[in-house]
C-alpha positions in Angstrom: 54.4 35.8 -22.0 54.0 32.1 -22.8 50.3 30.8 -24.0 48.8 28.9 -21.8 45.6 28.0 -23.8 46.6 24.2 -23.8 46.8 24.1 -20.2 43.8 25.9 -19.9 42.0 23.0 -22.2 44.0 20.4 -21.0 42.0 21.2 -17.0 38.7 22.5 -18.8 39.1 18.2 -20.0 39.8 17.1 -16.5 37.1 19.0 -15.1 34.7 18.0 -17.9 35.6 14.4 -17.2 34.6 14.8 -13.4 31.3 16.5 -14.2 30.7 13.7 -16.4 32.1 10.7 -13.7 29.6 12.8 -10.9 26.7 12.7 -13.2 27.1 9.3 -14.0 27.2 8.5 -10.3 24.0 10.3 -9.0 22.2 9.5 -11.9 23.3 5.7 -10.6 22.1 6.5 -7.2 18.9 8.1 -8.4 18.5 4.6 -10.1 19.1 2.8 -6.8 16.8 5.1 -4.7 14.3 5.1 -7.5 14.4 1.0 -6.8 13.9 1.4 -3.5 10.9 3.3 -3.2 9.2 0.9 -6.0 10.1 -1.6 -3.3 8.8 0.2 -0.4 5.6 0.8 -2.2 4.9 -2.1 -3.5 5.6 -3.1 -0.1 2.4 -1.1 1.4 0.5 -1.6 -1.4 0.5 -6.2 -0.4 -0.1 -4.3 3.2 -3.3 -2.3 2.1 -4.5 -4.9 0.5 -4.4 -7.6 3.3 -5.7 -4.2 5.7 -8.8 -4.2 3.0 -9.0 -8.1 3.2 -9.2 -7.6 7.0 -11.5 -5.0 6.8 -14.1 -6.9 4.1 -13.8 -10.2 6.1 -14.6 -8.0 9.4 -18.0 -6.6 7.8 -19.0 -10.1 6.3 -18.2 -11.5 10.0 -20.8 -8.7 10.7 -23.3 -9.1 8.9 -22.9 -13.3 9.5 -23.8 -12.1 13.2 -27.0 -9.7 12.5 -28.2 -11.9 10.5 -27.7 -14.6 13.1 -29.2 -12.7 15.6 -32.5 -11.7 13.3 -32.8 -15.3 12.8 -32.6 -16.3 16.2 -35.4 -13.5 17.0 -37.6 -14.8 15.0 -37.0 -18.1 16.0 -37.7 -17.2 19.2 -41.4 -15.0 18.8 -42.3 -18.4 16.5 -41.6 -20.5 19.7 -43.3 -17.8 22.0 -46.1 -17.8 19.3 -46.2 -22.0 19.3 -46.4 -22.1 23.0 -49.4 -19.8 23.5 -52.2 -21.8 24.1 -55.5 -20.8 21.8 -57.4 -18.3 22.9 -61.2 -19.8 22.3 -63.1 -17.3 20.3 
């Protein structure tokens, strides 16, 4: 019977080599996916901040228009209040 021990090693090699060519390669496409995502987070991120921008300009625009709307009120009772003839006493 003839020793085939070399042959053995010589594929254990080969198959070695591939494990080693397959890791390299997801480990490369884990890289590239890992890229991505930063990119589509950061991405969302810009977009939450503009949606909090929105939101913060929105309440301002608010409170701009109660305040507006106090002022006018009492602009208006100090007009009523001007116009009201004296009462003699």
């Amino acid at each position: 019977m003839r020793d085939i021990r070399g042959d053995l090693q010589d594929r254990a090699n080969v198959v070695e080599q591939q494990i080693g060519a397959e890791n390299a390669q997801f480990e490369q496409l884990i890289l590239q996916l890992k890229a991505e995502q930063d990119s589509r987070v950061e991405h969302l991120r810009a977009q939450l901040q503009l949606a909090n921008k929105l939101l913060e300009f929105a309440a301002w625009q608010d409170n701009v228009r109660s305040e507006l709307v106090r002022a006018i009120k009492v602009a208006e009772v100090a007009e009523a209040a001007v116009a009201k003839p004296l009462e003699p006493r």
